[in-house]
N, C-alpha and C positions, 0 to 999 in steps of 0.2 A: 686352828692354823697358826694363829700368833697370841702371844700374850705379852703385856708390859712391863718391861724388865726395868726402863729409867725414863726419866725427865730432865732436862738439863734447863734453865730459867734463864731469863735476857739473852739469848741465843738472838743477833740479828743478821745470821748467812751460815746457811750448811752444806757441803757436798761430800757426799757418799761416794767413796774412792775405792780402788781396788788394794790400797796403800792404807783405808783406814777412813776414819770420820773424820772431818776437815770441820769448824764451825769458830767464828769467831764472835767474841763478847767485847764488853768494854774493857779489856784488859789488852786482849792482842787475839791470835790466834791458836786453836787451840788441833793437836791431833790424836783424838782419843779422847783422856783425860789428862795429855802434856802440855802444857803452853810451847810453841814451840815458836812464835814469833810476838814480841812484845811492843803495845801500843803505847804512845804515852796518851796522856787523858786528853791533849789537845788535836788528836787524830781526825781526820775527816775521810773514810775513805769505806773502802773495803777490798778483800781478796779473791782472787779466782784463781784456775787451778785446770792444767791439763798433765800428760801423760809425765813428765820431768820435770815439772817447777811452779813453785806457788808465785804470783803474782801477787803484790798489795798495791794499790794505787791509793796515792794521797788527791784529796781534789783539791784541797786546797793551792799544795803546788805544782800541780801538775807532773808530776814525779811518776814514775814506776819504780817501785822494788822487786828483784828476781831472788827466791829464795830455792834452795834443792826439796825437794819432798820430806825429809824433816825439817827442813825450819834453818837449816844452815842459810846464810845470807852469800848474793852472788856477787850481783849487782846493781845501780842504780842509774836511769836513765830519764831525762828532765826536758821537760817544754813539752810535754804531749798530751793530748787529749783522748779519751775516747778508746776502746781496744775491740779485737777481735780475735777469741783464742780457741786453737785447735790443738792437734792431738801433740802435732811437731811443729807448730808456729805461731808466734804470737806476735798480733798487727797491734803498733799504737798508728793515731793521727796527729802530725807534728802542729804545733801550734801556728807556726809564724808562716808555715809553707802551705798546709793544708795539706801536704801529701800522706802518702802512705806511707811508713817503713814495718820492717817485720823482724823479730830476733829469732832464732834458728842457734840451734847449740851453742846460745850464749854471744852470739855476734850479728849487730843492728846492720842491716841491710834495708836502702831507699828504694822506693819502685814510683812509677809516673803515676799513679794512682790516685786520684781524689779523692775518694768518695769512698764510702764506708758499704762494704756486700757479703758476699760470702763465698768464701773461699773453700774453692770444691779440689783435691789433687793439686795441679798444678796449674786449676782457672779458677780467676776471679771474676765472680758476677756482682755487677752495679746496678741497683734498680734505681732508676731516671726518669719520674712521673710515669708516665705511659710504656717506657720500655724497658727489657732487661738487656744490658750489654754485658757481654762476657769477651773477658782482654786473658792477656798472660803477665805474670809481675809484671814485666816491662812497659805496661801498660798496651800493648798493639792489641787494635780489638779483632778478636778471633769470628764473633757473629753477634749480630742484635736480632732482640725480636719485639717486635711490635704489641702490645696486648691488646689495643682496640681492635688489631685485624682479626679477633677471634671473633667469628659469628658462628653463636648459637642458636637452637632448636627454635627459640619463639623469634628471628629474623631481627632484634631489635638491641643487638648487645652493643652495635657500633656509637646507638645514640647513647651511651652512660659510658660515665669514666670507670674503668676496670683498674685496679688497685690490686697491689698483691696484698695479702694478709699474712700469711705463715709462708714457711720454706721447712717443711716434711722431711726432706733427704734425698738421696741418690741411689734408684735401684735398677740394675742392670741397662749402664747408662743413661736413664731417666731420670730426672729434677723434676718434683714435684711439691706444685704451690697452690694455697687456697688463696679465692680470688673474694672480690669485695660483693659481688653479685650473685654468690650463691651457687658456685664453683669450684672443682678442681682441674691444675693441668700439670700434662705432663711433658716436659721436652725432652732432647735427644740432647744430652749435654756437649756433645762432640760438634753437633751441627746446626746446634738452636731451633732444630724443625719441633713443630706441635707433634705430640704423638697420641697423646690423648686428651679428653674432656668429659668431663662426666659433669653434667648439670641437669638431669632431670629424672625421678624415681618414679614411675608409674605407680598409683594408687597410692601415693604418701602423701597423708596429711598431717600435719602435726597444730596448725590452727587457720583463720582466714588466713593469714598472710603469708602460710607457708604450703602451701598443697601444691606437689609433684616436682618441689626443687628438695635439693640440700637446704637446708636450714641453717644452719651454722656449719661451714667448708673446716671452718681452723680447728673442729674439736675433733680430729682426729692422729692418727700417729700409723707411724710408718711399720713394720712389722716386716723386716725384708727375707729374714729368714723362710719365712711362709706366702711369700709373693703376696700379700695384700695388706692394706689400709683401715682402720679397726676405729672409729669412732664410739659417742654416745653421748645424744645430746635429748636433754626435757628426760621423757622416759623411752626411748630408745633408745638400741644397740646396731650398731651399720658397722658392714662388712664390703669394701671393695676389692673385687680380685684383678689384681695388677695385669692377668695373664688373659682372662676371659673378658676383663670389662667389667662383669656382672655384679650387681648392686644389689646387698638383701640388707634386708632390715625386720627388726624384731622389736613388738611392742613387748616391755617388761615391768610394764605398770603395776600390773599382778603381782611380781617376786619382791619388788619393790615396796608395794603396801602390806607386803606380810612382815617386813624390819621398819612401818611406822614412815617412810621414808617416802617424801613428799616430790624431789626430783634428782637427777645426777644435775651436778653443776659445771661448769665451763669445763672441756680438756685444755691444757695446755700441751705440755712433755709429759704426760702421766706413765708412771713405767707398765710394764708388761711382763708377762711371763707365757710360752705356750699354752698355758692356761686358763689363766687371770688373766685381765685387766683392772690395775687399782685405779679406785675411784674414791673423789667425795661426792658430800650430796646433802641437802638438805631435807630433815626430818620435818612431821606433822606438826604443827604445833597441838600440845594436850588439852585438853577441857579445861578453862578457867585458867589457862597459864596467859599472862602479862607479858611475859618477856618475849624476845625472838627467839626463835623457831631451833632448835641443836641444827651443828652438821653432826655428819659421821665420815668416817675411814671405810670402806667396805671393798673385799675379794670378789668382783664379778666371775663369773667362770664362763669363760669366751664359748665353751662347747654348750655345755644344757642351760646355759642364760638363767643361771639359779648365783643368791650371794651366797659363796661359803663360808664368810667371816663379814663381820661389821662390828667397829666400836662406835658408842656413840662420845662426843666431845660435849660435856654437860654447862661448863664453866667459862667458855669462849666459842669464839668462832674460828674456821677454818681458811675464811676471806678467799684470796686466791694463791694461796701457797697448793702447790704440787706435791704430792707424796715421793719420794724415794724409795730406791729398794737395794739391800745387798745379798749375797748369798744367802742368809741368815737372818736379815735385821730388815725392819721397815719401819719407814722414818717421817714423822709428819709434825710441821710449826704449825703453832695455830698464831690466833691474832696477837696473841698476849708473850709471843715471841719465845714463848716454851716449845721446846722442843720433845715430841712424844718418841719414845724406842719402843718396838712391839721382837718382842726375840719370837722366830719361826719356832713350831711346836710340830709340827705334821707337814 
């Protein structure tokens, strides 16, 4: 399926763009193999990156730089902390105010906004200990919802504090978030009602301390194209259907000890394809080997639950860096802040 075309060394930020490979080193930032924005060596910072302009922040002074997608420089904007970037928006948090503002084709616009959430269309949610509030820039809040009013199947969710974990996406007007107690939910964005809950898998065990819940809520990803939620956590693969409810899971412990391969490791954003699922995971360790254990890169195939590709990483580790993927390329940093390219073959 893939094979290794390049390596690129001290790579410390990558993002895979439909504009090209974004990665920046000690030099500045680079697009491809151009430098196209230059650091000096006393830089403290790094760049992010949506659909019309690269982002560099300095931490040191709390600065934003706005650059266009090659590297041409726009603007620069100071006293801010902290960011939140979308496809057509980018939130800083102003220092001395604590508010919100946001730039929008190049022009800083203030909103009554505190607090740092996520910004869905044209609503923003703030999670606030125990609750999620959703306002409009303006800040007027549109609906809250409560998280301890959830009560689940075993009568007992009110007495634990319910924490959100991950924020999934938005599918057919539903927000959906993993919870700290071994949950998913789902709301109606427009009206903050619950619409869903999925907390209990009949016959799933995965050890004592895990029989008949989700194990880990966050290691899963949104799949909206296909109306379901596609996890894989220890040696399991979970499939929620958005539409039915319905919960399967598939032990793949078996496919897995035929590539030497000891368990999949944390999802975070891991990409996907109708097909695939890419994953890492950690290998056996060999007879008489001293060191820890390899990861590997591996092609889950979402249908017959078989790997159809795995490399293994001999020389480092994979730690929690997340694999990328472009039409053609698939892209994985390991610890040692080298960056792997596998050019697609099949």
């Amino acid at each position: 399926m893939f094979t290794k075309s390049k390596i690129i060394a001290e790579v410390k930020k990558y993002i895979c763009a439909s504009t090209g490979l974004y990665f920046q080193n000690n030099e500045g930032v680079y697009l491809d193999s151009k430098l196209i924005i230059e650091c000096n060596a006393n830089f403290a910072g790094e760049f992010y990156l949506n659909d019309t302009v690269i982002i560099l922040q300095d931490f040191k002074t709390s600065s934003f730089e706005l650059f266009n997608l090659d590297g041409l420089f726009s603007k620069a904007y100071f006293g801010f902390y902290n960011y939140l970037i979308k496809s057509d928006k980018v939130f800083f948090i102003e220092l001395q105010t604590n508010m919100m503002s946001y730039i929008e084709n190049e022009i800083l616009s203030k909103t009554e906004i505190k607090e740092n959430g996520f910004y869905i269309g044209e609503k923003y949610l703030v999670v606030k200990g125990d609750r999620i509030l959703c306002c409009d820039l303006d800040g007027k809040e549109i609906w809250v919802f409560q998280l301890n009013s959830i009560i689940l199947s075993d009568d007992n969710s009110t007495d634990k504090n319910i924490l959100l974990r991950k924020y999934f996406g938005v599918w057919n007007d539903q927000i959906f978030f993993a919870c700290n107690i071994k949950f998913i939910i789902g709301l109606e964005l427009s009206s903050g009602l619950i619409r869903k809950v999925w907390s209990t898998m009949d016959g799933f065990i995965l050890d004592s301390d895990n029989k008949g819940v989700i194990p880990k809520p966050e290691s899963f990803v949104l799949d909206k194209a296909n109306n379901i939620l596609i996890g894989a956590i220890n040696t399991f693969y979970f499939e929620i259907d958005l539409i039915t409810d319905e919960i399967k899971y598939f032990d793949v412990k078996a496919e897995l000890l035929k590539f030497g391969i000891y368990f999949i490791k944390q999802i975070s954003n891991n990409p996907f394809t109708d097909e695939h699922l890419f994953l890492t995971a950690m290998m056996k360790q060999s007879p008489n080997d001293e060191k820890w254990s390899s990861d590997c890169l591996i092609a889950f195939n979402r249908k017959t639950h078989e790997i159809d590709w795995h490399y293994s990483f001999e020389n480092a580790s994979l730690g929690t860096n997340v694999p990328q993927i472009s039409e053609n390329k698939l892209f994985q940093l390991d610890s040692n802040n080298t960056l792997h390219i596998f050019q697609k073959t099949t």
